[in-house]
C-alpha positions as CSV (number, residue, x, y, z in Angstrom):
1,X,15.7,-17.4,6.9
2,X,14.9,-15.0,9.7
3,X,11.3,-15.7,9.9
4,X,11.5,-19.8,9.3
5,X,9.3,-21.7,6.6
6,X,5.7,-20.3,6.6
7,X,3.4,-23.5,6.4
8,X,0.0,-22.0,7.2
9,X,-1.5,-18.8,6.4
10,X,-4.9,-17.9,8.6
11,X,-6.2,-14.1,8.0
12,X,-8.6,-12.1,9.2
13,X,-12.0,-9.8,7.6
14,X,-9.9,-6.3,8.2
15,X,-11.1,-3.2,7.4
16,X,-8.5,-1.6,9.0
17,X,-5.6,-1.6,11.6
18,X,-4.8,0.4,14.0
19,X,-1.3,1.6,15.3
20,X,0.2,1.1,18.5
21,X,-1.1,4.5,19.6
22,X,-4.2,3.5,20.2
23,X,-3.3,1.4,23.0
24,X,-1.5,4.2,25.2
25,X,-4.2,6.9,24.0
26,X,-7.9,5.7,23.7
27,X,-7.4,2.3,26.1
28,X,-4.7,3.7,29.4
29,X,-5.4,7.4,28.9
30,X,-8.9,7.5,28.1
31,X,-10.4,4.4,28.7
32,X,-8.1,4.2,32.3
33,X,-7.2,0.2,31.6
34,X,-3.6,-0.4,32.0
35,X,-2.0,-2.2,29.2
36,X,-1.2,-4.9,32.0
37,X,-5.0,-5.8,32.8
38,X,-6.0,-6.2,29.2
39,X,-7.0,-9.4,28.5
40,X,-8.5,-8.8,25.1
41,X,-9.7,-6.2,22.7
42,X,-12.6,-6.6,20.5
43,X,-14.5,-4.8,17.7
44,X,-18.5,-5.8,17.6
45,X,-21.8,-3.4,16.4
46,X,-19.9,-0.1,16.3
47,X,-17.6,-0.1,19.2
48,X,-14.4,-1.0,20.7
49,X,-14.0,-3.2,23.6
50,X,-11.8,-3.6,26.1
51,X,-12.2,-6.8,28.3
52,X,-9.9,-6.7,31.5
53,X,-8.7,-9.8,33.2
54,X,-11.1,-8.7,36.2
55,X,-14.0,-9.2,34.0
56,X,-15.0,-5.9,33.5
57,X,-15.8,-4.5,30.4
58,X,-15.5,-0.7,28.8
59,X,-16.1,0.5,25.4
60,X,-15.9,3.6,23.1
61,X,-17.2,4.0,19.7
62,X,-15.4,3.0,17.1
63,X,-15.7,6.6,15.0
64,X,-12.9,7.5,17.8
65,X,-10.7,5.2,16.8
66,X,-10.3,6.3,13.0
67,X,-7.5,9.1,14.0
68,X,-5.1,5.7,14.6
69,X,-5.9,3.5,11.7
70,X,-2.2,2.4,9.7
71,X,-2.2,4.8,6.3
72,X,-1.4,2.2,4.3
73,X,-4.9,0.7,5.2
74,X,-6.8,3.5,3.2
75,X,-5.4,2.0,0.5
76,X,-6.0,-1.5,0.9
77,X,-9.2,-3.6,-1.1
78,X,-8.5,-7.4,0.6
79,X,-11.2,-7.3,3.3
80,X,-11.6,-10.9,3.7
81,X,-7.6,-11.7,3.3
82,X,-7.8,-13.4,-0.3
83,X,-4.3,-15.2,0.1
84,X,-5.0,-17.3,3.3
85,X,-5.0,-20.9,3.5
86,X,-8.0,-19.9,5.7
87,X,-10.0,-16.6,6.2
88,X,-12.5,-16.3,8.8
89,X,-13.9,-13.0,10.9
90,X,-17.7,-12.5,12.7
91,X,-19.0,-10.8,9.4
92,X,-21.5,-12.5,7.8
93,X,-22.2,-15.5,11.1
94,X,-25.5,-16.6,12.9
95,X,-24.1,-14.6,16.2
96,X,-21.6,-13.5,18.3
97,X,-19.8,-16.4,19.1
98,X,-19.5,-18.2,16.0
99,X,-17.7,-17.0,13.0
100,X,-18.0,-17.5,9.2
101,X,-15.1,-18.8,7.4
102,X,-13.7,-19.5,3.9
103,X,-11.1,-21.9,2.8
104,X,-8.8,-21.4,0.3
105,X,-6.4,-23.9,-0.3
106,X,-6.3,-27.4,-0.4
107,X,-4.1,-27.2,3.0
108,X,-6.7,-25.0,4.6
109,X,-9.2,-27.6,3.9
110,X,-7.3,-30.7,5.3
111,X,-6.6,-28.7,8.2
112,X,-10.6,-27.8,9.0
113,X,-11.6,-31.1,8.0
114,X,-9.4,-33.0,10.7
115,X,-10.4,-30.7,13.5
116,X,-14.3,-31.0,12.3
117,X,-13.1,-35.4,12.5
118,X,-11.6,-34.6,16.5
119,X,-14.9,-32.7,17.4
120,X,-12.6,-29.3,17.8
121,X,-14.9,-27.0,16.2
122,X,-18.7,-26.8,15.0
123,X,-19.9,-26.1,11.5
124,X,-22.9,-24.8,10.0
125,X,-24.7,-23.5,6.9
126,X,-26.2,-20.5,8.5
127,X,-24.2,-17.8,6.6
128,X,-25.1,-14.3,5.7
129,X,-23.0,-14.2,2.6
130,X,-25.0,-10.8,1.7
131,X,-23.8,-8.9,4.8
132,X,-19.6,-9.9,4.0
133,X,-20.5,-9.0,-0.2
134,X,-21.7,-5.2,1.4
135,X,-18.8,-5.3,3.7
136,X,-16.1,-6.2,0.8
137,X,-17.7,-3.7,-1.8
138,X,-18.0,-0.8,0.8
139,X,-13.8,-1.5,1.1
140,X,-13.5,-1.4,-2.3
141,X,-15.6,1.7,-2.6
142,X,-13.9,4.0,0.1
143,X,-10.9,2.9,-1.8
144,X,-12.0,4.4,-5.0
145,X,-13.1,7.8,-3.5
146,X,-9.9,8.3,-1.5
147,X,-8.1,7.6,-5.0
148,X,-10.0,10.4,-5.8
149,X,-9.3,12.7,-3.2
150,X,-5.6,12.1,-3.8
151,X,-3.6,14.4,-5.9
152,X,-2.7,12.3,-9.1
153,X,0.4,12.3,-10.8
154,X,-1.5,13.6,-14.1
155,X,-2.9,16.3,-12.0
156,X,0.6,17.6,-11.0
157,X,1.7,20.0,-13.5
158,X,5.2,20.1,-13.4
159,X,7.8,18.4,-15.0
160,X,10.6,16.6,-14.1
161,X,13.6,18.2,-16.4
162,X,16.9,18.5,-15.4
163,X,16.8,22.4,-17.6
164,X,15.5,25.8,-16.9
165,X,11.9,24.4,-16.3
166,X,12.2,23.9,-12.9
167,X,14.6,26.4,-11.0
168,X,15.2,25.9,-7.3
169,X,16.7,28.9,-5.6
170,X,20.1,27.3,-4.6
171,X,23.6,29.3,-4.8
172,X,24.8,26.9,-7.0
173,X,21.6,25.7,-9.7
174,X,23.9,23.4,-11.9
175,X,24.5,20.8,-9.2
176,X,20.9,20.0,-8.7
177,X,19.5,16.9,-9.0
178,X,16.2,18.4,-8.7
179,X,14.7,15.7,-6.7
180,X,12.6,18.2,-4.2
181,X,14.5,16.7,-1.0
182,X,15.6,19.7,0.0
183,X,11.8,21.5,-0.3
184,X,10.5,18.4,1.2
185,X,12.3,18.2,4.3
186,X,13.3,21.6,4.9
187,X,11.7,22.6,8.6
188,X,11.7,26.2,8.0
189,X,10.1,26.3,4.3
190,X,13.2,28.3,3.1
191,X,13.8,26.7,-0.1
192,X,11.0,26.8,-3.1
193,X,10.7,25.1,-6.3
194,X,9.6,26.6,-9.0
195,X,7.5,25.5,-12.4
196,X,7.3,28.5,-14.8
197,X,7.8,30.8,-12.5
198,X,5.3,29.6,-10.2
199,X,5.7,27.9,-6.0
200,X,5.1,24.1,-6.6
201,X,4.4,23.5,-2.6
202,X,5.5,20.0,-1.9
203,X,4.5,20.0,1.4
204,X,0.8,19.8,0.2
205,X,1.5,16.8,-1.8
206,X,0.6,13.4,-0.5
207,X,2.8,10.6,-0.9
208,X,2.3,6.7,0.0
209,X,5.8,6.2,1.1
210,X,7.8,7.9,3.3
211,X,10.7,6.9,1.6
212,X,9.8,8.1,-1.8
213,X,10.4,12.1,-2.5
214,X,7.1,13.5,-4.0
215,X,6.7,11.9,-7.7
216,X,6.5,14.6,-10.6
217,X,4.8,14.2,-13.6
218,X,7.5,12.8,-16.4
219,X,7.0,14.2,-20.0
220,X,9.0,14.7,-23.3
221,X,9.1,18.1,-23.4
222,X,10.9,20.8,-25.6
223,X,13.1,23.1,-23.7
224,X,13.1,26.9,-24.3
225,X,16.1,28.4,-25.9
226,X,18.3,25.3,-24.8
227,X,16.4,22.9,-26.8
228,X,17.2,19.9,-25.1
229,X,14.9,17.4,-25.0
230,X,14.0,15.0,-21.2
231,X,14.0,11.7,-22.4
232,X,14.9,8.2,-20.7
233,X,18.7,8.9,-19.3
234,X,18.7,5.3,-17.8
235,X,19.6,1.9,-19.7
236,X,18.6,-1.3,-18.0
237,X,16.0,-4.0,-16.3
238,X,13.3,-4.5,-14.2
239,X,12.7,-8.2,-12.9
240,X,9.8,-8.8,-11.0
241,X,8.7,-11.4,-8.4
242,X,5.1,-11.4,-8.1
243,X,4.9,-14.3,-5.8
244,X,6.1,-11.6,-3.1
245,X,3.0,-9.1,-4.6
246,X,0.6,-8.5,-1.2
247,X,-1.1,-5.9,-3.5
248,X,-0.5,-3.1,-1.5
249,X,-0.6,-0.8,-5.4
250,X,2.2,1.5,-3.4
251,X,3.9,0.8,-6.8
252,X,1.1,2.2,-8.6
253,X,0.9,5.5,-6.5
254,X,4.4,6.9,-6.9
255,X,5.2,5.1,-10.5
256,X,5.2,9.1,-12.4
257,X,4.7,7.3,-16.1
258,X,2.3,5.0,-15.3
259,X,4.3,1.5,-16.1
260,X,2.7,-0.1,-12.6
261,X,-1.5,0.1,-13.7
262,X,-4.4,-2.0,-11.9
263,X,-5.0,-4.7,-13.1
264,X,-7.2,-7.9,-12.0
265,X,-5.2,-11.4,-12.6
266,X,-7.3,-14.2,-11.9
267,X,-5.8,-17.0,-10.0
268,X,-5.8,-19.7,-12.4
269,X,-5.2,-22.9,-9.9
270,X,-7.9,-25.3,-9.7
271,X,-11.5,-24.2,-7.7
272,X,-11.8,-25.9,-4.0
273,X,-14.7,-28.0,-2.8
274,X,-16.0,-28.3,1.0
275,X,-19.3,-30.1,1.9
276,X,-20.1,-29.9,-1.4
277,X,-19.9,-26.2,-2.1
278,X,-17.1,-25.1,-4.6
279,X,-15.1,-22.0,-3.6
280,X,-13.4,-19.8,-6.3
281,X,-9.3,-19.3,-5.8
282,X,-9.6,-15.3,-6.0
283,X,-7.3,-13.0,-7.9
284,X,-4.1,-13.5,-7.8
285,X,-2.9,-10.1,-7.9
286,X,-4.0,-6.4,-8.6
287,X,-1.3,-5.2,-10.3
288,X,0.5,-5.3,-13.7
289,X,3.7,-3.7,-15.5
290,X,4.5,-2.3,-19.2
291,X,8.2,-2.4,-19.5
292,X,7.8,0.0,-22.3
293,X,6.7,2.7,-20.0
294,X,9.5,2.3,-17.6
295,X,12.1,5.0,-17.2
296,X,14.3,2.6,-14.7
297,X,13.6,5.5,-11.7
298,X,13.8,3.2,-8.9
299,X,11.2,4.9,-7.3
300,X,8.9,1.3,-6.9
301,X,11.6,-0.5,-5.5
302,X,11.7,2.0,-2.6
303,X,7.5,2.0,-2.4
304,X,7.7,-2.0,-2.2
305,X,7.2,-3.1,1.0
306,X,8.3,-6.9,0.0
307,X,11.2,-6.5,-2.7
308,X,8.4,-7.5,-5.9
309,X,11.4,-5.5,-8.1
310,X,14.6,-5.6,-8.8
311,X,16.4,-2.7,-10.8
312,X,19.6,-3.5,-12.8
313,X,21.0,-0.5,-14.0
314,X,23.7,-0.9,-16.8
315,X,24.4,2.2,-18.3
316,X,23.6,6.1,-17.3
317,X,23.7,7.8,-20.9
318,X,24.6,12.0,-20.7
319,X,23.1,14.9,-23.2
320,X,23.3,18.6,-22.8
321,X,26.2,21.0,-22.2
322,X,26.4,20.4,-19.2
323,X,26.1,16.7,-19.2
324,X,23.0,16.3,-16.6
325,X,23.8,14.4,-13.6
326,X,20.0,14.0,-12.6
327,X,19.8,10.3,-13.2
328,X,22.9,9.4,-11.4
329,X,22.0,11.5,-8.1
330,X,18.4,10.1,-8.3
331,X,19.8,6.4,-8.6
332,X,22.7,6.8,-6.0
333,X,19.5,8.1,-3.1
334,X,16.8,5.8,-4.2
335,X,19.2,3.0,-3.5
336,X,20.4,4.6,-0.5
């Protein structure tokens, strides 16, 4: 309603993004263009350019921009924007002022045939497909390895039980929620939380979002001496729309039982044809869901960026002496 009806969808070859920070650092303190005399910024053979509405040009190499790429793009496989009507970048064409382009949709190949019929734009069959295939699986591969340099939930040995396993030093232990807010966001590192008698240092811990608390590995576990046993407290649903999926996996990252998984979905609409060559629709998505391994957290509805779930939560059940109120405080801020 805010943003009207979206009729067209053109995207870009992106490796990456950059935040506004680069503008005031690297382009008016570094470069010495005010943001005023900047008629365009472009990216082309390793560096950054900066074209000013005087005609002159500077540049700087590109390696100096890295400090201000957007997090979020470290994570992301879709270099050539796989759910456009139309994608199109410089990868991959004859030269510098042409660019190479794929069309995706019926839509996106009404539109380019019209403006090829009013003499708008030029095509050609000179494309380097070989150059955007390394440039896609080089994405794909820095994805992978910083999946690897990323602390995994399996690798985090601590569990999240609402008993003795996990002991912050608080004056009062039996109101805890144990969610690790506190730890997290304390500025003067004077609260600790401890697994078996041992420092887990949250700080260290990388998260996706900055909305979701540091996940901890979830796992049935016997309880010394009070034998109680963590299990799912939470009765409910998950619905999903994955028509708003951009595949951004931030549900996969802070999911602690593994219910959000990769996945590769095909898109199973009919294939396109232009001048005779037939284009494949893509994947659909990246992502799927086992409802059998959901404990009904919430933590993926705070991680999605576009609403894709919806929790229902319909009943909180209570074991232990002291009738845990982990779940309900857990609930209560991930919907806060």
């Amino acid at each position: 309603e805010q943003l009207g009806k979206i009729t067209l969808t053109i995207g870009l070859y992106c490796s990456s993004n950059y935040t506004y920070d680069l503008m005031q650092k690297l382009v008016v303190e570094k470069l010495e263009v005010p943001i005023n005399e900047v008629k365009k910024i472009d990216i082309s053979k390793g560096k950054l350019f900066v074209y000013k509405k005087d005609g002159d040009v500077k540049k700087i190499g590109v390696k100096q921009t890295t400090p201000f790429y957007w997090d979020s793009c470290k994570f992301c496989k879709d270099y050539t924007a796989e759910f456009a009507d139309i994608s199109l970048g410089s990868v991959g064409a004859p030269s510098d002022d042409w660019n190479s382009m794929f069309i995706r949709s019926d839509l996106g190949m009404e539109i380019i045939d019209d403006l090829v019929a009013a003499g708008k734009i030029t095509t050609a069959d000179d494309f380097d497909t070989a150059r955007l295939e390394r440039e896609c699986t080089r994405k794909k591969k820095n994805v992978k390895g910083i999946e690897k340099k990323y602390l995994s939930i399996q690798d985090l040995k601590a569990y999240f039980v609402t008993t003795v396993d996990l002991v912050p030093e608080i004056p009062d232990p039996l109101a805890c929620s144990y969610c690790g807010t506190c730890v997290y966001m304390c500025p003067f590192d004077t609260i600790t939380m401890k697994n078996n008698g041992e420092v887990i240092d949250l700080k260290n811990i990388e998260i996706i979002s900055k909305k979701v608390v540091p996940s901890l590995n979830i796992k049935l576990n016997d309880c010394e001496k009070i034998k109680r046993k963590a299990k799912v407290y939470v009765e409910g649903k998950m619905d999903l729309d994955w028509d708003k999926c951009i595949n951004c996996l931030s549900c996969i990252e802070v999911c602690p039982t593994g219910a959000f998984f990769d996945a590769d979905i095909p898109n199973e609409g009919p294939a396109l044809e232009y001048n005779g060559i037939t284009y494949e629709q893509g994947r659909w998505r990246e992502v799927d869901y086992d409802d059998d391994k959901c404990i009904r957290c919430g933590a993926c509805t705070m991680a999605c960026p576009k609403d894709v779930m919806t929790l229902t939560i319909d009943k909180v059940n209570f074991s232990g002496e002291y009738q845990d109120i982990f779940w309900l405080e857990v609930i209560r801020r991930l919907k806060a």
